[in-house]
C-alpha atoms as a printed R data frame, in Angstrom:
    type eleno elety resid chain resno      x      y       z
1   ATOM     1    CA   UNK     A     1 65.028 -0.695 -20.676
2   ATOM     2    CA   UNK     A     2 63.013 -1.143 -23.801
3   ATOM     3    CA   UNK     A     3 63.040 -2.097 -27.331
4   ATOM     4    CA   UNK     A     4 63.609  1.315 -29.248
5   ATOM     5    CA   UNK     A     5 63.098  1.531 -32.960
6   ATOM     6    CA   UNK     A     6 65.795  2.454 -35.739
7   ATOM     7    CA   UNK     A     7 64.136  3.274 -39.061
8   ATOM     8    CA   UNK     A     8 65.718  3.701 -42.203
9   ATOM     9    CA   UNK     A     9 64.863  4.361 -46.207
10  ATOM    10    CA   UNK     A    10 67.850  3.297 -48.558
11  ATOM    11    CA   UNK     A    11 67.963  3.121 -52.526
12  ATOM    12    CA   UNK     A    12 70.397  1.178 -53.802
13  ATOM    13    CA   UNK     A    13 70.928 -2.184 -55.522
14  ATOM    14    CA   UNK     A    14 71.824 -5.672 -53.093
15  ATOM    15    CA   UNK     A    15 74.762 -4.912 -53.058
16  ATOM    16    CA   UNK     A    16 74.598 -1.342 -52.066
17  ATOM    17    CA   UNK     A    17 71.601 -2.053 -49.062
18  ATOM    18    CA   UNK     A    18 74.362 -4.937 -48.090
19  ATOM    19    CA   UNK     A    19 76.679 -2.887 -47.271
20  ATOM    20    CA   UNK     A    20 74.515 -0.301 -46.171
21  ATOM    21    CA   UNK     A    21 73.258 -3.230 -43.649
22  ATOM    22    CA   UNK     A    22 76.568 -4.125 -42.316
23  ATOM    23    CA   UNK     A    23 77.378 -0.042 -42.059
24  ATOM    24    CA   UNK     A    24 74.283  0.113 -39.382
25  ATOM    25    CA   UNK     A    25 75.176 -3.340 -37.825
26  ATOM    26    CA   UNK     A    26 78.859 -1.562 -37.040
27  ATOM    27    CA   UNK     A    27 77.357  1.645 -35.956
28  ATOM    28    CA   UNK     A    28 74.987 -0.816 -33.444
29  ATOM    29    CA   UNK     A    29 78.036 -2.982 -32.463
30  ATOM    30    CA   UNK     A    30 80.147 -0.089 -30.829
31  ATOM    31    CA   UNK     A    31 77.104  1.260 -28.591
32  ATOM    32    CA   UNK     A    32 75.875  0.015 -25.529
33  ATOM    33    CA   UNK     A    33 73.187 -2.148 -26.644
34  ATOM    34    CA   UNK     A    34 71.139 -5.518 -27.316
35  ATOM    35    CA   UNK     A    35 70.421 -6.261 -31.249
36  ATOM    36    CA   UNK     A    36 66.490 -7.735 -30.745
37  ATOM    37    CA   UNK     A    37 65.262 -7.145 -34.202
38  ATOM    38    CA   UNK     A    38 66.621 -6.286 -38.065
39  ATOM    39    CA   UNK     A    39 63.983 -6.412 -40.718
40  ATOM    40    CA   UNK     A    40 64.019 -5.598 -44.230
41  ATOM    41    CA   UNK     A    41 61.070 -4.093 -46.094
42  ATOM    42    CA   UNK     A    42 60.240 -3.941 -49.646
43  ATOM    43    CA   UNK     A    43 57.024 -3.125 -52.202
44  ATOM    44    CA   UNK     A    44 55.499 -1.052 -53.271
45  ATOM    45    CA   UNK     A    45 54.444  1.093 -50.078
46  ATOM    46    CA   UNK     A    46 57.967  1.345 -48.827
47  ATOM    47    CA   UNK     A    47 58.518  2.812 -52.788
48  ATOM    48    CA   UNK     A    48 56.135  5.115 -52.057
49  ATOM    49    CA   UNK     A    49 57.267  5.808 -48.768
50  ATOM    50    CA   UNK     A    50 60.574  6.652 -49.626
51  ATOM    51    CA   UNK     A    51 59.813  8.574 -53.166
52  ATOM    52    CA   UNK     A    52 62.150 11.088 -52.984
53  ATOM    53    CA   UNK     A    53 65.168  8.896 -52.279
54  ATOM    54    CA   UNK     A    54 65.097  7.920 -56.568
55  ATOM    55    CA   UNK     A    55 64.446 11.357 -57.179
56  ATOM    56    CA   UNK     A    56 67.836 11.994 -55.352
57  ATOM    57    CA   UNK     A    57 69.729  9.338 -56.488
58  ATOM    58    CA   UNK     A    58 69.075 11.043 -60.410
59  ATOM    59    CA   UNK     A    59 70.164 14.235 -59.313
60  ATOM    60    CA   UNK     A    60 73.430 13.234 -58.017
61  ATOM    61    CA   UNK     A    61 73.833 10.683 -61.391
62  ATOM    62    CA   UNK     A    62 72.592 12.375 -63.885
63  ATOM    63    CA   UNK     A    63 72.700 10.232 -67.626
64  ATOM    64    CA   UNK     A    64 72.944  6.871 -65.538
65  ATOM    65    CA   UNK     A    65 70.630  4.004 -65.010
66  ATOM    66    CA   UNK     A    66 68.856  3.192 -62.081
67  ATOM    67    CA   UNK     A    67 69.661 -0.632 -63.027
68  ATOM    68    CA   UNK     A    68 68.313 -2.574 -60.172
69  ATOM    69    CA   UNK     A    69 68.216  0.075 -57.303
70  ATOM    70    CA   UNK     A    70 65.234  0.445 -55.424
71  ATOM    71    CA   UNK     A    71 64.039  1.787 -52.106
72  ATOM    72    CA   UNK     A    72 64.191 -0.728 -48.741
73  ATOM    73    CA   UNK     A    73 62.937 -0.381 -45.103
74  ATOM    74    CA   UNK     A    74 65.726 -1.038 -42.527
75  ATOM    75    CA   UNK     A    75 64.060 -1.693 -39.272
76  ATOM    76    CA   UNK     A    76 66.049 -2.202 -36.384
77  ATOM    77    CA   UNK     A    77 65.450 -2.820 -32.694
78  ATOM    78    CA   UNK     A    78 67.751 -2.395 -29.672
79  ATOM    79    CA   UNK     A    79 67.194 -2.291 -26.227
80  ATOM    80    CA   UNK     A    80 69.189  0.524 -24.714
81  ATOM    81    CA   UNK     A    81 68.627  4.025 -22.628
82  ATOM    82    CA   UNK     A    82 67.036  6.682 -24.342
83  ATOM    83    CA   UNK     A    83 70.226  8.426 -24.670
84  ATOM    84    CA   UNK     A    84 72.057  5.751 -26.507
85  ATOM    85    CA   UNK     A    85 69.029  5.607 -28.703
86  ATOM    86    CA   UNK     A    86 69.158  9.014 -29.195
87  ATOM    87    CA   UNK     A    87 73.281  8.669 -29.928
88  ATOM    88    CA   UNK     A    88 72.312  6.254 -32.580
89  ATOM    89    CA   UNK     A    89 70.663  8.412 -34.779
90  ATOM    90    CA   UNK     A    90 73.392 10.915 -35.050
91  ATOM    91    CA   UNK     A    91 75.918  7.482 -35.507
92  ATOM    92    CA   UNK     A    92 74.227  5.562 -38.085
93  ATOM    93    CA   UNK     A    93 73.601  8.362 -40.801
94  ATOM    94    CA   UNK     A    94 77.452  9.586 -39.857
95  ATOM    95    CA   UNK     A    95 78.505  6.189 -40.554
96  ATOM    96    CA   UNK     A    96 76.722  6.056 -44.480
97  ATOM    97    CA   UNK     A    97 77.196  8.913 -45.204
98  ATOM    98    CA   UNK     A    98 80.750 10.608 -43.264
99  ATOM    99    CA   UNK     A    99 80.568 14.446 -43.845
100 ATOM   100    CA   UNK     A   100 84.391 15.030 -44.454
101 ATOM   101    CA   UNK     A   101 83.577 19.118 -44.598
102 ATOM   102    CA   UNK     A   102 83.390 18.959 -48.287
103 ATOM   103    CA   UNK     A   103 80.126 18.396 -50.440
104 ATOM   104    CA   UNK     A   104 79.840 14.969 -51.379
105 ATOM   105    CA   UNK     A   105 77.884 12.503 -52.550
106 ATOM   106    CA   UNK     A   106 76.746  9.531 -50.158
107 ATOM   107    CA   UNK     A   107 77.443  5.872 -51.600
108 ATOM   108    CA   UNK     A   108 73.928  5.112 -50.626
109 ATOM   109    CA   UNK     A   109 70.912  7.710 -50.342
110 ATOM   110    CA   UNK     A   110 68.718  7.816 -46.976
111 ATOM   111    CA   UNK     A   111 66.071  8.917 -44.909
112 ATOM   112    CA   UNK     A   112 65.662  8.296 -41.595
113 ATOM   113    CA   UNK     A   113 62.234  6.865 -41.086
């Protein structure tokens, strides 16, 4: 098996991309795999990167501050089959952001990356 890749954009303060962080460790924990790698990118590129995530944050809160939200990279690498890896993506975005059958908004905007 081999190291497969789990990208992520989030917008949020520390607190909010801290427990966006532990929400994807969870999701990871109850799959078949090995945690190799979890990095954390910020700057300017990943703001770039990741533009529309503000822009969607606004729309769902409109009249509030941003405060100190900003966009983040959340790499993460497992080893595991390519159909665990492929179970993973549907888990982690179900996990921040469960669709209950209702619209909603989700505590912490993403992208997968």
């Amino acid at each position: 098996m081999r190291v497969r890749r789990l990208v992520l954009g989030l917008y949020g303060d520390p607190a909010e991309i801290a427990w966006a962080r532990e929400t994807v460790r969870a999701a990871v924990a109850g799959q078949p795999v090995r945690l190799v790698r979890e990095e954390l990118r910020t700057g300017a590129a990943t703001a770039e990167q990741y533009e529309e995530l503000p822009v969607q944050w606004a729309a769902e809160h409109p009249g509030q501050e941003p405060g100190a939200r900003g966009a983040v990279e959340l790499r993460v690498g497992v080893v595991c089959t390519p159909r665990v890896a492929r179970r993973l993506r549907r888990a982690v975005p179900d996990a921040l952001c469960p669709a209950d059958g209702a619209a909603h908004v989700c505590r912490v905007p993403w992208a997968l990356g």
